[in-house]
matplotlib code that plots the C-alpha trace (Angstrom):
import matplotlib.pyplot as plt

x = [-0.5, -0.2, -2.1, -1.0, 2.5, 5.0, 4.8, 8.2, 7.6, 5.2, 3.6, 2.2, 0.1, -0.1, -2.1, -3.7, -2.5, -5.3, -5.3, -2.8, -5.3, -1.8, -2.0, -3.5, -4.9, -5.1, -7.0, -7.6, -6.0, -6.3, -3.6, -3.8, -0.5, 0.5, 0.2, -3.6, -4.9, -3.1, -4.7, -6.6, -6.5, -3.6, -4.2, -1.6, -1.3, 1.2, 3.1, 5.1, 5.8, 6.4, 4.4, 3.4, 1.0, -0.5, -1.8, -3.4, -1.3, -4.6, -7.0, -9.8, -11.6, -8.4, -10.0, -6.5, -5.1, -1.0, -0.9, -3.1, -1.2, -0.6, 3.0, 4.0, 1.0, 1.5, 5.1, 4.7, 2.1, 4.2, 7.6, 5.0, 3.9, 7.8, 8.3, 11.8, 11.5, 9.2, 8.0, 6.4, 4.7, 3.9, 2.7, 4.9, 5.1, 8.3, 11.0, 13.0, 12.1, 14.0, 11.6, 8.7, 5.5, 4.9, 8.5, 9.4, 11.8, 13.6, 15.2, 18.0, 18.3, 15.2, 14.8, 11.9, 9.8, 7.2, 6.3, 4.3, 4.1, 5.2, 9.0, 10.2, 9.4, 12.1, 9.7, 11.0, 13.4, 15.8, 17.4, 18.1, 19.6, 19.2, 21.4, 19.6, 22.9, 21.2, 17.6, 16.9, 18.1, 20.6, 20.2, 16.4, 17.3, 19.3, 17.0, 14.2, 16.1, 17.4, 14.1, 12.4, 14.5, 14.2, 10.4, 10.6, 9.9, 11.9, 13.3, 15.7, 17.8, 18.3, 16.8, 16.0, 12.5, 11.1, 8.9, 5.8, 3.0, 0.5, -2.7, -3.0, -0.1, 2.8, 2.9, 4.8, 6.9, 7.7, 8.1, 10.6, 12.3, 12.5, 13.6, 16.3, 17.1, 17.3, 17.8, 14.8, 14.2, 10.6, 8.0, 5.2, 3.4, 4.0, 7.7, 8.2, 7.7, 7.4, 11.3, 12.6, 10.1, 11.4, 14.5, 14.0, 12.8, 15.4, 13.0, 14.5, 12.9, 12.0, 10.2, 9.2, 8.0, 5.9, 5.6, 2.0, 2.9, 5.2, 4.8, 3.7, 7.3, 6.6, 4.4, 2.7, -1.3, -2.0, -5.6, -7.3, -7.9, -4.2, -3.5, -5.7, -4.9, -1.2, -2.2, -3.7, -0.6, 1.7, -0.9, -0.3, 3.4, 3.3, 1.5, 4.0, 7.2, 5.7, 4.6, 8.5, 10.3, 9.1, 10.1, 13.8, 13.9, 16.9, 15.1, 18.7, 19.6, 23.6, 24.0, 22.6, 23.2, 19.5, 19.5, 21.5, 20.4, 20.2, 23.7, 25.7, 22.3, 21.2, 22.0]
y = [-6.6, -9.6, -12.6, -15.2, -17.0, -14.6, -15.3, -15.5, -16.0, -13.6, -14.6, -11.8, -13.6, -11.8, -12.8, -16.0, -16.6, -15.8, -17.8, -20.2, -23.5, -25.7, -23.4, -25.1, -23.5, -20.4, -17.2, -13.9, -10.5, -7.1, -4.6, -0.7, 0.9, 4.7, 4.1, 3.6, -0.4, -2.9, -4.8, -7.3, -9.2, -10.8, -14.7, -16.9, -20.2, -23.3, -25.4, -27.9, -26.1, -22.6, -19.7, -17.9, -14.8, -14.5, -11.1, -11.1, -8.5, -7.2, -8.2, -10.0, -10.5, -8.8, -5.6, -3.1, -2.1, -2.5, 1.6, 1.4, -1.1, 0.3, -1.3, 0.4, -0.6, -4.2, -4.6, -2.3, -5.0, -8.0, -6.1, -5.7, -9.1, -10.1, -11.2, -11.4, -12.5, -12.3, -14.7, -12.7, -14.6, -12.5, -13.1, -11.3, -11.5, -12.1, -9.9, -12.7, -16.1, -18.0, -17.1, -19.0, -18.9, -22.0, -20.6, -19.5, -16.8, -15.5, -12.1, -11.0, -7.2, -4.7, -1.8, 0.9, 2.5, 3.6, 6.7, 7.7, 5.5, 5.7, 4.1, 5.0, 4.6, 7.4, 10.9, 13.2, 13.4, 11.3, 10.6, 6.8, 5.9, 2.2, 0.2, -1.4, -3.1, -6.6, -6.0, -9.8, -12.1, -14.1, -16.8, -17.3, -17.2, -20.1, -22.3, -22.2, -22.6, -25.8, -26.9, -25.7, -27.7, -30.6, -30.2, -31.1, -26.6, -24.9, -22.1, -19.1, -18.0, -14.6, -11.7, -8.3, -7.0, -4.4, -2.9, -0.4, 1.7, 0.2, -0.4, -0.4, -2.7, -1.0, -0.6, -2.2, 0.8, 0.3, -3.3, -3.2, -0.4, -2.7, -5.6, -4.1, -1.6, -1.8, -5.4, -6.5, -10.1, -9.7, -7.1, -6.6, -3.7, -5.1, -5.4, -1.8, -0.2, -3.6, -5.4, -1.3, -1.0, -4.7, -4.1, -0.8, -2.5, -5.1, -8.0, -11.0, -10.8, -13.3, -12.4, -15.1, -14.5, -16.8, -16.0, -15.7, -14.9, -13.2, -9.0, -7.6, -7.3, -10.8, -11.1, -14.3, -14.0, -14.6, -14.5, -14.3, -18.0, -18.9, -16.6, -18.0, -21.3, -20.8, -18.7, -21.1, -23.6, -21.4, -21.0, -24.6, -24.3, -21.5, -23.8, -26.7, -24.6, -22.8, -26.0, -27.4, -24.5, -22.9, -26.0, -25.7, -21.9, -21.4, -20.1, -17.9, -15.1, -15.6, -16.0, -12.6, -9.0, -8.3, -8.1, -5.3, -3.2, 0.3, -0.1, 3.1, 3.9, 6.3, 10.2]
z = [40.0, 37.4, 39.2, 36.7, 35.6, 34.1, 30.4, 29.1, 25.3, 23.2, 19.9, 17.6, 14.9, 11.7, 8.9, 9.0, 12.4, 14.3, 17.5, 19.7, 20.1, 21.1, 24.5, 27.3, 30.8, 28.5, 29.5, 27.5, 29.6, 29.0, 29.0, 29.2, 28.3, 28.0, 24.5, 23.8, 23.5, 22.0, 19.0, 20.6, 24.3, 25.3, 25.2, 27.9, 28.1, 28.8, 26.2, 27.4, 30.3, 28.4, 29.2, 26.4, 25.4, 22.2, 20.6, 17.4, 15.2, 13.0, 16.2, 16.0, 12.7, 11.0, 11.4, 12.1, 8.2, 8.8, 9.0, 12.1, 14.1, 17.5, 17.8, 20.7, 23.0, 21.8, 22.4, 25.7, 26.9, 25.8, 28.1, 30.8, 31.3, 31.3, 27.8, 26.5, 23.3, 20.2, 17.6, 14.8, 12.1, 9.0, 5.2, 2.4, -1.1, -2.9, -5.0, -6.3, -8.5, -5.5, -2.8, -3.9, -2.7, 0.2, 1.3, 4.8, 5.6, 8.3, 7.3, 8.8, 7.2, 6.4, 4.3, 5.6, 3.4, 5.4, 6.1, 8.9, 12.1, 15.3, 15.7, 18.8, 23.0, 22.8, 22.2, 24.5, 27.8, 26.7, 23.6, 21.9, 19.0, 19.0, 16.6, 13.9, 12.2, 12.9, 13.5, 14.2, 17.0, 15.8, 18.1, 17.5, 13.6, 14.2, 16.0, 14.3, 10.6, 11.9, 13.1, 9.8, 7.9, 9.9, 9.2, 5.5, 5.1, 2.1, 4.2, 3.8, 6.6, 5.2, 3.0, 2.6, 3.6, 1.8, 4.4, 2.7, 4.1, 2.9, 3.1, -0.9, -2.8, -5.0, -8.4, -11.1, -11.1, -7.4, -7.5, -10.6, -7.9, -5.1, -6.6, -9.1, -7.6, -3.9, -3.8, -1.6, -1.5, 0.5, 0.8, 3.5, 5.1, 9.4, 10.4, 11.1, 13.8, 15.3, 15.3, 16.0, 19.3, 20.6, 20.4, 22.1, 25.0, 24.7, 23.5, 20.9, 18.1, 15.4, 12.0, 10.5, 6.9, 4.9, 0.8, -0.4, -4.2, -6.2, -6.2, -9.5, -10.6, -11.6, -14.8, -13.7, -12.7, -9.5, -8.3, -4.5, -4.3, -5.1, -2.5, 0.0, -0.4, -0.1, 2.9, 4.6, 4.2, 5.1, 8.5, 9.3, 8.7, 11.2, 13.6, 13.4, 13.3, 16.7, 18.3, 17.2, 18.6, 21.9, 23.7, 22.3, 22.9, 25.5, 28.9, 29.2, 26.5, 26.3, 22.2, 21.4, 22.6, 22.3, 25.9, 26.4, 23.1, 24.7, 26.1, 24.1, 23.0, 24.9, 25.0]

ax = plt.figure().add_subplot(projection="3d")
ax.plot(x, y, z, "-o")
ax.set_aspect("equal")
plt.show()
């Protein structure tokens, strides 16, 4: 029996985005689900009157590799506590000279290439076939890219990302291949199974992608510090677009359908 305020908004930080200090009254939960541990203690909180939970994506100390994520215990513990929709901060790197690094995107279409995770609540007893035509909740996309811009952010309100296995980076050969040929405008190693499992359980769900660097497509050096330092930027970007926007989320879903996802879905 949960004790404590429903928590209606859910924050998965992924790299760089380590904590939620803007919560106040917060307290650190733990939540067993049928699906093993999730990556870290769930952290709620109050902002402005929201009640929000916070789970580290990597846990603690960024110590979970993207192939070891267990996305279905964290997004299981998330729909347990009550949470209908998802804010999902990740770091990517970039397929396309117009998605610099600094930038903030919020794609709207992704392309899987991974290869051996676990994407579905839906094993056995019944079947689902969820539609993934528009992965991304349209009206979450649309707040926070009007709040981005109105922060001063250079922000895209759509692209392609290129989701990999990871935990090693692609080649040149498979860069050249994703940009030229599939058309990806971002690439990371954390979306999926993550945005698939939400919507399975009918969660919202908002990626919201921050560049770190160009992908070795690019012939331009990059090295670790640039990378760090531009992480860390885009860190505090993440903070003030998150601080801007959970007060302006709508506490009623009527401008999406992600409410009602399985509907036709299921065999």
């Amino acid at each position: 029996m949960i004790k404590y305020p429903s928590p209606e908004i859910g924050i998965i930080g992924g790299t760089g985005v380590y904590d939620v200090d803007l919560l106040s009254n917060s307290r650190k939960v733990k939540i067993s689900t049928p699906y093993g541990s999730p990556s870290d203690l769930i952290t709620i909180g109050e902002y402005k009157r929201r009640i929000v939970a916070f789970i580290p994506r990597h846990g603690k100390g960024h110590l979970l590799p993207p192939h070891k994520i267990n996305s279905r215990a964290n997004i299981w513990a998330m729909k347990s506590l009550g949470i209908s929709r998802i804010i999902a901060p990740s770091a990517v790197g970039s397929l396309q000279d117009m998605y610099r690094p600094g930038d903030i995107v919020l794609p709207d279409q992704f392309i899987d290439f991974t290869k051996n995770r676990n994407y579905s609540f839906f094993d056995g007893n019944q079947v689902c076939h969820v539609s993934c035509a528009d992965p991304f909740c349209s009206e979450m996309n649309s707040i926070v890219y009007q709040i981005s811009k109105n922060l001063g952010f250079r922000t895209h309100n759509k692209g392609t990302y290129i989701c990999i296995e990871g935990p090693r980076f692609s080649t040149r050969g498979e860069s050249r291949y994703y940009k030229e040929v599939v058309h990806g405008d971002i690439i990371g190693m954390t979306l999926i199974p993550e945005c698939i499992l939400a919507l399975e359980q009918q969660i919202c769900y908002l990626s919201i992608a921050t560049v770190t660097d160009y992908d070795v497509w690019s012939e331009r050096p990059v090295s670790s510090s640039e990378i760090i330092e531009v992480l860390n930027k885009n860190a505090e970007k993440i903070r003030k677009l998150v601080s801007a926007l959970l007060p302006e989320i709508p506490k009623t879903r009527k401008e999406c359908l992600c409410y009602n996802a399985l509907e036709n879905a299921l065999v």
